[in-house]
SENU-589177 format. One record per residue (C-alpha): residue in one letter; x, y, z. Coordinates in steps of 0.05 Angstrom, whole numbers, plus 5000, padded with zeros to 4 digits. Example, Ala and Ser with C-alpha at 12.3 -4.5 7.8 and 13.67 -1.06 7.14 Angstrom:
REM residues 2
A524649105156 S527349795143 
This chain:
REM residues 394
X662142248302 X656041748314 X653441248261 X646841088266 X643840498247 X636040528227 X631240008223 X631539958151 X638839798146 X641440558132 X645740938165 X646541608186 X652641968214 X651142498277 X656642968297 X656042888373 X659043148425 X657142708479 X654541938472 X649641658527 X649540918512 X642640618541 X642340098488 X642439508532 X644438828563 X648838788493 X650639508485 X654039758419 X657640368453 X660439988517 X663439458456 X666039918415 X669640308470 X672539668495 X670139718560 X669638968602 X663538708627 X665838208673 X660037678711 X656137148703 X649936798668 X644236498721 X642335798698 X635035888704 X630236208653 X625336788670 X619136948646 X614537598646 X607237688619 X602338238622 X595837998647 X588738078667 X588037618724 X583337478781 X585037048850 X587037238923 X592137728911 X592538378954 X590438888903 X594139468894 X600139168929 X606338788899 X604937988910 X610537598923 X610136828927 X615336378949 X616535668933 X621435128943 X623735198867 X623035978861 X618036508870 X613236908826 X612437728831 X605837928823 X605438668802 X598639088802 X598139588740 X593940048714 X587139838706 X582539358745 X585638688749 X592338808714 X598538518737 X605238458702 X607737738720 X614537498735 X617036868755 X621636268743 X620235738692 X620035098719 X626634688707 X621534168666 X620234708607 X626635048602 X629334738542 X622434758503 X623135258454 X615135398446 X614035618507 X607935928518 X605036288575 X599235748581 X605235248609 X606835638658 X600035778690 X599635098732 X606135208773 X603035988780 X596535618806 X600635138849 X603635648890 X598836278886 X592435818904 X586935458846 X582936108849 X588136478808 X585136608738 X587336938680 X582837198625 X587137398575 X595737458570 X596838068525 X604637958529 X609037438545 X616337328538 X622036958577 X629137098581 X636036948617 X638937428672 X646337598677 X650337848735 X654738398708 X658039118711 X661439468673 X668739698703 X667840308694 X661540808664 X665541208626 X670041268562 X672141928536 X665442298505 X662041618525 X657641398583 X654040738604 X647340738632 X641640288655 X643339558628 X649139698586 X652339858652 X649639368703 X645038758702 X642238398761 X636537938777 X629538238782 X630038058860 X628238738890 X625039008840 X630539488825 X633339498752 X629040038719 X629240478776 X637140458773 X636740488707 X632341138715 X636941428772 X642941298728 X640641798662 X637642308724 X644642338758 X647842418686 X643042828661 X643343398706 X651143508700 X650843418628 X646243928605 X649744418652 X656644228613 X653044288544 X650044958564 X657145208580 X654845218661 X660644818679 X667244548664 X666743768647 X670843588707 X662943598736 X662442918689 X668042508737 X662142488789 X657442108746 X660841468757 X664341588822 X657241678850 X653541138812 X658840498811 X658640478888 X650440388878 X651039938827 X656239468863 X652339508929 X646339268885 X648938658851 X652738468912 X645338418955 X640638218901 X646037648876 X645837358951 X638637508959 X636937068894 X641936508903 X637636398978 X631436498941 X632635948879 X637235458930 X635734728927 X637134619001 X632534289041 X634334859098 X634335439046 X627635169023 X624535099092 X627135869109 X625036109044 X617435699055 X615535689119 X619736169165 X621836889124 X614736989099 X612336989167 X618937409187 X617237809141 X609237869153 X611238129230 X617038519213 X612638959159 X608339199223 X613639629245 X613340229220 X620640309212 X621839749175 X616039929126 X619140639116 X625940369106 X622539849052 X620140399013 X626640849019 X629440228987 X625240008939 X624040638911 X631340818915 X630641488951 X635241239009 X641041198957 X646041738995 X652542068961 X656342189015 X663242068983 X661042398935 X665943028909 X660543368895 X658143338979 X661043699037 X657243689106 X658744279154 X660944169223 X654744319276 X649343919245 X646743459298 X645842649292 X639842539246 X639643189206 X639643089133 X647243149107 X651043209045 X649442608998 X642942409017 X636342638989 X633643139015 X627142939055 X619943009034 X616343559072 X610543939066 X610944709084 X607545369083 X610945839049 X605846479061 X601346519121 X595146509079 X596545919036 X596145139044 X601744699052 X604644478992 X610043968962 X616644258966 X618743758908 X613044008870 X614544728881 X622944638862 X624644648794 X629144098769 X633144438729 X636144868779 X639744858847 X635445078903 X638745398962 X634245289025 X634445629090 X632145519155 X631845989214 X636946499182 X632347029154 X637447609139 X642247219094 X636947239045 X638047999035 X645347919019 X643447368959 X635947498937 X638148088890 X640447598835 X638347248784 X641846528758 X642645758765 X640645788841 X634345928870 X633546058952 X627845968987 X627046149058 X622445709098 X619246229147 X617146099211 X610845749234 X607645209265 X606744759201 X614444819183 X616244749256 X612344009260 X616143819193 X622344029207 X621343659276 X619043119244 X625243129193 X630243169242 X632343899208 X635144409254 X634345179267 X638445459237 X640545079176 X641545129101 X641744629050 X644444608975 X640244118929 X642343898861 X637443818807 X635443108822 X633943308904 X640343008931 X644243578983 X651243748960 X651444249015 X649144299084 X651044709141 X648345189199 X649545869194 X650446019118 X656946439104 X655546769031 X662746579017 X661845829039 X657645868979 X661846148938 X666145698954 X662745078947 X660945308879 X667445438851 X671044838881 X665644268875 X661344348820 X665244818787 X659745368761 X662345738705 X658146368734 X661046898687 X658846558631 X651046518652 X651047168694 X649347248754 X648146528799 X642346628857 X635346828855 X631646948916 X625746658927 X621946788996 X614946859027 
């Protein structure tokens, strides 16, 4: 049983069967179940604001300016000369309780050049940033996501997507538990797959901000002078821009301790394996038609089995109808370039959960390595929902 609290002061009582607490940096549900929150409170003070703004900033791009007492993110939104705003408020205005936006604009100027100008602030707010995680996600019928489970500073840009990728990794295994899909062992995963990502992500963005806010004349030198143009050079490489994106955007997060991934033997070095997400690739699925998205084209609330190479196992599972979809990738000289391109071999199959990570991955699929897989990792209840693939081929 849930109480409710509304925002005119009554309450209502929900018969629940699970709780998802997202309610915060001072969450209600990770109190109540008495779960710790161990870390630390940063001694600056932040600020945000949602601008219209004009000056030398790369449009469409995120800005980032460093300076020997901070830096200031610069991020382009919807809409010609909008940028959200985030930065560090100068140690001289931190105990002012008025603080406006309008004090902050001359140490924005001072860094980001004199032609920065903004015509209007339509939101402005500052706050203080913790270090924290929970010890664990989960309590019984109760789980923590976003900022009631982790908190961080905004170095990397990374909070909401966690935050996102937390209720998508949950999400997924819950609604196949409420449906009756699955036994609720399927639930341990949630936070044996996300507290690794969550550690790894306070332990670089912690070290990343205390260089970036250092008073050291050395730190402030690197931080000035030397990593911007590090970092100028370094984003001509094409490598390094991909794996800036894979990070920033969180799809290089892999699983691969995961109980819920198992990697065959005979995949070669570089193929896609068990715990990562599954790569983007665009492929012909009928001579006649254009390439298209496969992420567009695979329903998320289903697991997609997809083959490579291995036409004739399709005939043994395309006669059924359930939680799994196959799709055979035929052959052709699109697919061949992207699958080149992906590092995916002939022959191949690969298992994708909902959210596009591969729980499964192999060569030659074995209908009972399936089976298997399905019964053991997930667990699919497959009686209850009838019967579990559905073909789908050119």
């Amino acid at each position: 049983m849930a109480t409710l609290k509304r925002k005119d002061g009554s309450t209502l009582e929900v018969k629940a069967a699970w709780v998802a607490g997202c309610d915060g940096t001072h969450s209600t549900v990770r109190s109540l179940c008495g779960i710790p929150f161990p870390g630390a409170l940063y001694e600056h003070a932040f600020f945000v604001a949602d601008t219209r703004a004009t000056g030398t900033m790369a449009p469409g791009e995120l800005n980032v300016y460093l300076w020997r007492s901070g830096f200031h993110l610069f991020f382009p939104m919807r809409g010609s000369d909008h940028w959200r705003v985030v930065g560090i408020v100068p140690p001289d205005l931190r105990a002012r309780d008025d603080l406006d936006f309008d004090a902050v604009v001359p140490s924005l100027r001072k860094e980001a050049g004199s032609q920065l100008s903004f015509q209007k602030c339509y939101w402005y707010s500052t706050y203080r940033i913790h270090h924290r995680r929970a010890e664990r996600f989960r309590d019984r019928r109760c789980f923590l996501l976003g900022d009631a489970a982790h908190i961080h500073s905004p170095v990397g840009a990374q909070g909401m997507n966690t935050g996102l990728q937390d209720a998508y990794n949950l999400a997924w295994k819950l609604a196949l538990v409420a449906s009756g899909g699955t036994r609720e062992t399927l639930l341990d995963s949630y936070e044996k797959e996300r507290i690794p990502v969550a550690e790894r992500l306070l332990r670089t963005t912690d070290q990343a901000f205390s260089f970036i806010v250092s008073d050291r004349w050395l730190a402030g030198l690197l931080r000035t002078r030397v990593l911007p143009r590090l970092f100028a050079l370094a984003m001509h490489r094409d490598r390094i821009r991909k794996l800036a994106f894979r990070t920033i955007s969180q799809i290089g997060i892999r699983y691969a301790s995961s109980p819920l991934s198992e990697t065959l033997a005979g995949l070669p070095d570089g193929a896609p394996r068990a715990g990562d997400r599954f790569p983007w690739l665009r492929l012909k699925f009928a001579p006649d038609s254009p390439a298209e998205d496969l992420f567009a084209r695979l329903d998320d609330t289903r697991f997609h089995l997809i083959l490579f190479g291995q036409s004739s196992v399709l005939d043994r599972l395309s006669d059924r109808n359930g939680l799994v979809l196959v799709h055979r990738v035929p052959d052709n000289p699109v697919n061949d370039e992207e699958c080149a391109r992906a590092k995916i071999p002939k022959p191949s199959f690969y298992l994708l959960h909902p959210d596009g990570h591969v729980g499964l991955a192999g060569t030659i699929l074995e209908p009972a390595t399936l089976t298997r897989y399905l019964a053991e990792r997930l667990p699919l209840r497959s009686e209850r929902n009838g019967p579990l693939l559905r073909g789908r081929a050119a």
